[in-house]
N, C-alpha and C positions, 0 to 999 in steps of 0.2 A: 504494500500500500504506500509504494513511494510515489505515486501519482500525485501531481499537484492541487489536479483538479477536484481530485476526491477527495483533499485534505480540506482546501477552498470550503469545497460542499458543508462539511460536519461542521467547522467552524461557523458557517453563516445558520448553520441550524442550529446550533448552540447559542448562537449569539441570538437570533430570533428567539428561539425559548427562555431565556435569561432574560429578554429585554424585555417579552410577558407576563414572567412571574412579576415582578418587578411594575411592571405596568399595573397588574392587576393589586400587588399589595396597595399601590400607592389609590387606586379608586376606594377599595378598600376601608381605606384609612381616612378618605376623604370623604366617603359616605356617613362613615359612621362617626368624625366629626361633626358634619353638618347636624347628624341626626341627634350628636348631644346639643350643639347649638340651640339647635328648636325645642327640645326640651327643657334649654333651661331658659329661654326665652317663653317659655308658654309657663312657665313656673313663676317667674320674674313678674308678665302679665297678671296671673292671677293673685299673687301676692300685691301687687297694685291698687286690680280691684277692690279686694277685701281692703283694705289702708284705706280707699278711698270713702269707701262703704261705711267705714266705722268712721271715719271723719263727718260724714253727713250724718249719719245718727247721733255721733255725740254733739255737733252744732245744733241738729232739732232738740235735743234733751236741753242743752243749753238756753235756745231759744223758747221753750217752755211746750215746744208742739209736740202732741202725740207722735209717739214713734210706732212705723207697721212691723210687725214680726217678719225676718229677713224673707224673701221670697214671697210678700203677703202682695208687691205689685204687683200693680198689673204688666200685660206686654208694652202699656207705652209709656210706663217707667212712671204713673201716677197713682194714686189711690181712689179713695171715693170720687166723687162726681164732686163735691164741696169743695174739693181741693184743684178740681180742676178749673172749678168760677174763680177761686183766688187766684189762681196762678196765672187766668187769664187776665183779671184785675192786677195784678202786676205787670204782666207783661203791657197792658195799656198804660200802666205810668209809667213804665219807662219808655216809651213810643214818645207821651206828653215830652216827656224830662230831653230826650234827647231831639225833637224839634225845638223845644226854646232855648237850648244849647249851640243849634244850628243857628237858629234865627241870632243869639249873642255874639256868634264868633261872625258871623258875616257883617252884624252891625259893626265888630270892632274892626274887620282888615276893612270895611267902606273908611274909617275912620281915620287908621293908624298909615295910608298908604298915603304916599307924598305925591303932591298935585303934580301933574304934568304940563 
């Protein structure tokens, strides 16, 4: 097997099979990075949530307002119907608040800009 050719040959097949083990470790390794990744970001997330969850229930207990039992929402994230005329009555004052806020800041730049 002094043949050049032949020797050529097993080298480039050995070399092709090394270079896909090799390849394949390396997917591998980068699957199953990504796949702790997203697990510790979907852990990360839900530990958020709940942080976020207990800040609004401790600001309602704060605020003196009844608090619902975790999961007691609804799907659009409101409770009774009572709460959702208040919460419309808020959102109309701050529609108020921020049109005479608009109407302020335009009276000041007519105001504060130098004549031409």
């Amino acid at each position: 097997m002094s043949d050049p050719m032949l020797h050529a040959f097993f080298v480039g097949r050995a070399l092709a099979e090394a270079i896909n083990e090799r390849a394949e470790r390396l997917l591998t390794d980068t699957i199953s990075t990504v796949g702790k990744f997203d697990a510790e970001q979907r852990e990360h997330l839900r530990q958020f949530t709940e942080d976020v969850l207990a800040r609004a229930r401790q600001a309602e207990e704060e605020a003196g307002a009844p608090t619902a039992a975790p999961g007691a929402m609804g799907g659009s994230g409101f409770g009774a119907e009572g709460n959702s005329q208040d919460l419309q009555a808020t959102i109309d004052t701050l529609r108020a608040e921020i049109a005479q806020v608009r109407v302020a800041l335009q009276q000041y730049r007519a105001t504060s800009q130098p004549s031409s």
